[in-house]
C-alpha positions as a Markdown table, in Angstrom:
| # | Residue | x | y | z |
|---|---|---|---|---|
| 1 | Unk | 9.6 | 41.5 | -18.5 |
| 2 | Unk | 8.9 | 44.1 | -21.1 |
| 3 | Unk | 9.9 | 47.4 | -21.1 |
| 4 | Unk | 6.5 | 48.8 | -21.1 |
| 5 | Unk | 5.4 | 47.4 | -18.3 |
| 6 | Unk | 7.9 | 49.0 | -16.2 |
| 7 | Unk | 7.5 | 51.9 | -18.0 |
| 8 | Unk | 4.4 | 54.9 | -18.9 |
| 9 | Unk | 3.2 | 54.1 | -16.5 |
| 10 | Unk | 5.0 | 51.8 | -13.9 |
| 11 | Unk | 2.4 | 48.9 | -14.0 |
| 12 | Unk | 4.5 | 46.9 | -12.0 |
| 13 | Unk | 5.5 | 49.4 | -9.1 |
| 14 | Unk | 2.0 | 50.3 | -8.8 |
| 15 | Unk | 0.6 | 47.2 | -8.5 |
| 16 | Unk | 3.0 | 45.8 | -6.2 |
| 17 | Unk | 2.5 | 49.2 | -3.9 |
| 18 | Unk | -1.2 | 48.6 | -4.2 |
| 19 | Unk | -0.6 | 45.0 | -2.8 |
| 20 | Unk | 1.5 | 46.5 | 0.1 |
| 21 | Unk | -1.0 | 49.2 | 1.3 |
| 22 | Unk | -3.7 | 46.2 | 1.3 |
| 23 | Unk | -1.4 | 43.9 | 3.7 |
| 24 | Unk | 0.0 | 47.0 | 5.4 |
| 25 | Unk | 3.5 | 46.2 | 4.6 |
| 26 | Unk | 5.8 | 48.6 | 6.7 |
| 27 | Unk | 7.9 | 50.9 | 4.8 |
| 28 | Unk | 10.8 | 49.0 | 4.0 |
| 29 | Unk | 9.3 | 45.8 | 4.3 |
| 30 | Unk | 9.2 | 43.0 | 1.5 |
| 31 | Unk | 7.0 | 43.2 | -0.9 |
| 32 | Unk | 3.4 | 40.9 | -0.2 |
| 33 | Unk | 3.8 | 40.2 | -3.9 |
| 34 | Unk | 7.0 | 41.1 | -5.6 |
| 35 | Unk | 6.1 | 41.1 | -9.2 |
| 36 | Unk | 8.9 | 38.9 | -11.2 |
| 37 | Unk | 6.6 | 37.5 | -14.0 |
| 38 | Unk | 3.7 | 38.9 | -16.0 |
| 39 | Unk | 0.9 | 36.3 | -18.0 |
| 40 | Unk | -0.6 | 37.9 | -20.8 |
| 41 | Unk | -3.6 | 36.1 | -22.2 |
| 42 | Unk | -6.0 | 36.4 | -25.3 |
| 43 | Unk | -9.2 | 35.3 | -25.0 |
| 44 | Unk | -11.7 | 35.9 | -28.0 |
| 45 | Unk | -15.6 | 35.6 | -27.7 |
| 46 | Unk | -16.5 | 32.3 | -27.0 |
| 47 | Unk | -13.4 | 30.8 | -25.6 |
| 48 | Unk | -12.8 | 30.0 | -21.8 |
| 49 | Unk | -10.0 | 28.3 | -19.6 |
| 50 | Unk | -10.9 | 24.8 | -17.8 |
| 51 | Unk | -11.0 | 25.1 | -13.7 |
| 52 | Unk | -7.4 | 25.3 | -13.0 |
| 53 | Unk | -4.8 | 26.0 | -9.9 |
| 54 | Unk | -1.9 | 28.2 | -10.4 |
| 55 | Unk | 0.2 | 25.3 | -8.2 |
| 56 | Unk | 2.9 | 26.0 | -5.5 |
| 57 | Unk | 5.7 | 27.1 | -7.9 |
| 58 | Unk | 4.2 | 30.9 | -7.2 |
| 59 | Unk | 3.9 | 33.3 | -4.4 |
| 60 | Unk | -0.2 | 32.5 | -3.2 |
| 61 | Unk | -1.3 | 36.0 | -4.5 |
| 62 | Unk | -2.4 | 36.9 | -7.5 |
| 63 | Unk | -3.3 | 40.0 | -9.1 |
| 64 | Unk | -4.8 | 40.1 | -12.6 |
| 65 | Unk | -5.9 | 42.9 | -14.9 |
| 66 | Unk | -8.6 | 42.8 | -17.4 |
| 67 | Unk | -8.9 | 45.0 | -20.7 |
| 68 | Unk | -10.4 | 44.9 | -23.3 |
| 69 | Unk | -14.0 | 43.1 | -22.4 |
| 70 | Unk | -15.5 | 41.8 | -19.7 |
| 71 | Unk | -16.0 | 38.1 | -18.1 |
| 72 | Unk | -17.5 | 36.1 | -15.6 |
| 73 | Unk | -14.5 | 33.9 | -13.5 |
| 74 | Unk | -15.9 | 30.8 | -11.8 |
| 75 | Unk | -14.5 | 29.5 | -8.4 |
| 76 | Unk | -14.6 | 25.7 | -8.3 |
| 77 | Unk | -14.0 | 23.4 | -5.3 |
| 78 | Unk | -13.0 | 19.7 | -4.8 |
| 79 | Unk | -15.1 | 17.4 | -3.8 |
| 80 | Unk | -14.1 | 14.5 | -1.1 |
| 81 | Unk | -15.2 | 11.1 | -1.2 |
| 82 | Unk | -15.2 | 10.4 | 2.0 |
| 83 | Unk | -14.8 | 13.9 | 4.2 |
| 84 | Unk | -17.1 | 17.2 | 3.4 |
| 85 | Unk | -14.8 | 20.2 | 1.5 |
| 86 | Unk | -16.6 | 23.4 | 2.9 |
| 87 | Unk | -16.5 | 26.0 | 0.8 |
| 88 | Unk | -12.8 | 28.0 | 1.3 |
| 89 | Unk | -12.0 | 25.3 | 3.7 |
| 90 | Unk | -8.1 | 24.2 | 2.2 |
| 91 | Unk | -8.1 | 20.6 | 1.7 |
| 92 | Unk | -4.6 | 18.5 | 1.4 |
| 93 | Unk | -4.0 | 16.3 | -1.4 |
| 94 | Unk | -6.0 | 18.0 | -4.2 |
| 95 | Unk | -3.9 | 15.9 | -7.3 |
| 96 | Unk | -6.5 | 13.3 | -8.9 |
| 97 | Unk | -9.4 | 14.7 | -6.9 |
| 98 | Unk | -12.7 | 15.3 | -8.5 |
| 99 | Unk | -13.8 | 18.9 | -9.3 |
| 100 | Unk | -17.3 | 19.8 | -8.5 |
| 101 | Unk | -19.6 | 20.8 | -11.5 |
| 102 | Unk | -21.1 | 23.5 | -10.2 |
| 103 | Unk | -19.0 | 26.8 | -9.6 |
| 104 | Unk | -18.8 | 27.4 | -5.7 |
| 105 | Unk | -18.8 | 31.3 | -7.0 |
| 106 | Unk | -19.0 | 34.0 | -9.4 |
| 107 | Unk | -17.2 | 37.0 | -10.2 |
| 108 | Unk | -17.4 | 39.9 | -12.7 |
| 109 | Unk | -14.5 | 40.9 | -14.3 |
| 110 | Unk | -14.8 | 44.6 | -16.0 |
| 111 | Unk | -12.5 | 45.8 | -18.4 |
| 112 | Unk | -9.4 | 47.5 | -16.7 |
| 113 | Unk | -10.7 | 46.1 | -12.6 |
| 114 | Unk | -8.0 | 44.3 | -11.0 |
| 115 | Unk | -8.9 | 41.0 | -9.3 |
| 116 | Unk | -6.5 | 39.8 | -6.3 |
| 117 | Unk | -6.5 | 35.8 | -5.8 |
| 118 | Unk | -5.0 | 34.7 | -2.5 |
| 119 | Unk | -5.5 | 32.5 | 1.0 |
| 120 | Unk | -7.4 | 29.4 | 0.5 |
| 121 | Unk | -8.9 | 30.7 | -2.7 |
| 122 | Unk | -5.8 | 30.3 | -4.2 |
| 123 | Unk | -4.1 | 27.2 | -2.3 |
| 124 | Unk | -7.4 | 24.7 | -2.2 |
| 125 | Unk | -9.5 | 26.3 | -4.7 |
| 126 | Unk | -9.5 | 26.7 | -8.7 |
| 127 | Unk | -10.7 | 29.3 | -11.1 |
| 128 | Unk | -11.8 | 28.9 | -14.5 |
| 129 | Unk | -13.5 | 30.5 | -17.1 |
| 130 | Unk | -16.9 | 29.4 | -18.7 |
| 131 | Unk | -16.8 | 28.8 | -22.8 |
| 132 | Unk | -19.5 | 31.9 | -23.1 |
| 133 | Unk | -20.3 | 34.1 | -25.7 |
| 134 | Unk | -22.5 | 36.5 | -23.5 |
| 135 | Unk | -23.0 | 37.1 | -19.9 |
| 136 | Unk | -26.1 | 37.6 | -18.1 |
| 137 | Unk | -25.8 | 38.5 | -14.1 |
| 138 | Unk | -29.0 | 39.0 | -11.8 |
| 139 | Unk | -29.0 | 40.2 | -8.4 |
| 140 | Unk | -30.2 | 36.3 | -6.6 |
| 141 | Unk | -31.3 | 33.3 | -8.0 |
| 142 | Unk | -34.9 | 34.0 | -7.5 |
| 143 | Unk | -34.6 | 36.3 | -10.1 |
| 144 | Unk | -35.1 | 34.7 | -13.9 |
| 145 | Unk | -35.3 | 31.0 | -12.2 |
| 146 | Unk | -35.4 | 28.3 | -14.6 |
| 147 | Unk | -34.9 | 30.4 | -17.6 |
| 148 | Unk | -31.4 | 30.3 | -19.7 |
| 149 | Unk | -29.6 | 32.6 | -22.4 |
| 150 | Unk | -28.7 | 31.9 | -25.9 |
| 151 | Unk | -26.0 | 29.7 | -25.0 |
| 152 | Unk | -28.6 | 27.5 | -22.6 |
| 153 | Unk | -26.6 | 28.8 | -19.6 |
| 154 | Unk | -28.6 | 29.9 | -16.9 |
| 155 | Unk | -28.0 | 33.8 | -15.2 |
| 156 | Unk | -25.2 | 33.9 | -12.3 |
| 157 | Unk | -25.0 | 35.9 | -9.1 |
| 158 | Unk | -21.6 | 37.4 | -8.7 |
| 159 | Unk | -19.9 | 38.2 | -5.3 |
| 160 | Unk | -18.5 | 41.5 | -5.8 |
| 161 | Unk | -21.9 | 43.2 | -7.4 |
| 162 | Unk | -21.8 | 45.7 | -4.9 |
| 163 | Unk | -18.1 | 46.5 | -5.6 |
| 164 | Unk | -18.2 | 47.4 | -9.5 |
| 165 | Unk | -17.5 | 51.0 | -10.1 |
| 166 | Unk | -20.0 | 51.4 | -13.0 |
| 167 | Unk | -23.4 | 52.6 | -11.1 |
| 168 | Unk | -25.2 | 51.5 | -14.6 |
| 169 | Unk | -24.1 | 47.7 | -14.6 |
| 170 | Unk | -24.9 | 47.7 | -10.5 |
| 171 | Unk | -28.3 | 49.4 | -11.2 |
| 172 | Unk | -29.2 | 46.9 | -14.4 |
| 173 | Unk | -28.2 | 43.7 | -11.6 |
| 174 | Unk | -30.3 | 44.9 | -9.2 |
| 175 | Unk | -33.1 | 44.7 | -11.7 |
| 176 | Unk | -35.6 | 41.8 | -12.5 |
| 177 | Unk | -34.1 | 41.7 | -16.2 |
| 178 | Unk | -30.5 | 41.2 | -14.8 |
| 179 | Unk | -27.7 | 42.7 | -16.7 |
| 180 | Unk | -26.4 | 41.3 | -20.4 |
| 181 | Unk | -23.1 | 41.8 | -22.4 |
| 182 | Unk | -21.7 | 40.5 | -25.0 |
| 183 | Unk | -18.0 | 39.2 | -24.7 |
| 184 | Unk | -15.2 | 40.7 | -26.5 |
| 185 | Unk | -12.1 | 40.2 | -27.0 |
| 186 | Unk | -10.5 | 40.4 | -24.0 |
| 187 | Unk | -6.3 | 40.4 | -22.6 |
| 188 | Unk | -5.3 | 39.7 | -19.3 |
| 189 | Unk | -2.5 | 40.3 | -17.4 |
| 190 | Unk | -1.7 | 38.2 | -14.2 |
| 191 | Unk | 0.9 | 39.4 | -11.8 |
| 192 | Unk | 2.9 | 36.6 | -9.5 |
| 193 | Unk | 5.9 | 36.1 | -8.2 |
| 194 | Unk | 7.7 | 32.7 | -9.0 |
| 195 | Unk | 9.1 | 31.0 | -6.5 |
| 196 | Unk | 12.2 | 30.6 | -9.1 |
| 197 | Unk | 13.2 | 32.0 | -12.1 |
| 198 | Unk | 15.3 | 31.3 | -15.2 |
| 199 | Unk | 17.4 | 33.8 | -16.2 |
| 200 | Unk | 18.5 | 34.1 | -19.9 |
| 201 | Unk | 15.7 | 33.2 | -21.9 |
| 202 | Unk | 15.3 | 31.3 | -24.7 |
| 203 | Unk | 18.4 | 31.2 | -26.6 |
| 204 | Unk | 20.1 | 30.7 | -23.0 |
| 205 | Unk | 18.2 | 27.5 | -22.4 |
| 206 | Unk | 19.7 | 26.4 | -25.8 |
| 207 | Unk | 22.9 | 26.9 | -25.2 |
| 208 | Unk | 22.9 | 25.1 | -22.1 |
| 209 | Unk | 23.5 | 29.1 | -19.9 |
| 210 | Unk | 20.4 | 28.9 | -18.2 |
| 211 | Unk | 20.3 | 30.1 | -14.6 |
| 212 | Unk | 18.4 | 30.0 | -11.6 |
| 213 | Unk | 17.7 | 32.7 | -9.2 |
């Protein structure tokens, strides 16, 4: 990993202490995470990611940091042809099964919040993000019914409205017009620990001195 994330500040250290307080990991303890690898991603306005699983070759937990803009990330579910898939239910065999259409869930990503993925969200659910240029959020879906935005998407109810730390974007949610943004350009940076790692980098892997830890 870079040095600057390690570095002015310790985004690493703190994250991964943040993650133990949470579990109430006792001092000396493992880490619940153990941040070994760092996903940066560039997302301009407009562009999303496709409903998507991180897969078993990481530690299920997650923690991802937003700056730049906002965004809205959609929890999806499977659907099974022959048994019900309750919502946060884990389901076995998920490879080749259909994904619903509809996002089982909503949540609002604001620049620098840090959203933690784990249990059956992570192992039997997937996350995506919508191909949006603006967001619009409303408090329940009686409010605006059967209207849509510029992009002909309709307004979503997110999960965690009553957890954002800006009081302006909770008050304009709990309004009848709903809250609006723009997308910007926007970075994340997902925290996980892989199961296993190769050591060396790329010119290793050339020249055949690759290692696994």
């Amino acid at each position: 990993m870079p040095d600057w994330l390690s570095a002015h500040p310790d985004i690493v250290t703190r994250i991964d202490t943040f993650l133990d307080v949470a579990a109430a990991v006792p001092d000396g303890g493992a880490h619940a995470l153990g941040v070994n690898q760092v996903l940066v991603n560039e997302y301009k306005p407009g562009q999303g990611i496709s409903p998507h699983e991180d897969g078993p070759a990481f530690r299920p937990l997650v923690a991802t940091l937003s700056l730049g803009s906002h965004t809205v990330l959609d929890l999806h579910h499977y659907i099974s042809p022959s048994t019900p898939s309750p919502p946060m239910i884990p389901t076995e065999g998920s490879v080749g099964r259909a994904i619903a259409a509809v996002p089982l869930g909503h949540v609002l990503l604001m620049p620098r919040s840090l959203f933690v993925l784990t249990g059956s969200a992570y192992t039997a659910h997937l996350h995506g993000i919508a191909e949006r240029s603006a967001d619009w959020v409303v408090r329940d879906e009686s409010v605006q019914k059967d209207t849509v935005d510029a992009d002909g998407a309709p307004p979503v109810v997110v999960a965690n409205a009553g957890l954002l730390g800006d009081p302006k974007v909770q008050a304009a949610i709990q309004s009848d017009a709903g809250w609006t943004a723009e997308r910007g350009t926007r970075v994340s940076l997902t925290f996980r620990h892989a199961e296993k790692v190769l050591k060396g980098g790329a010119f290793a892997m050339i020249g055949g001195r690759m290692q696994r830890t």
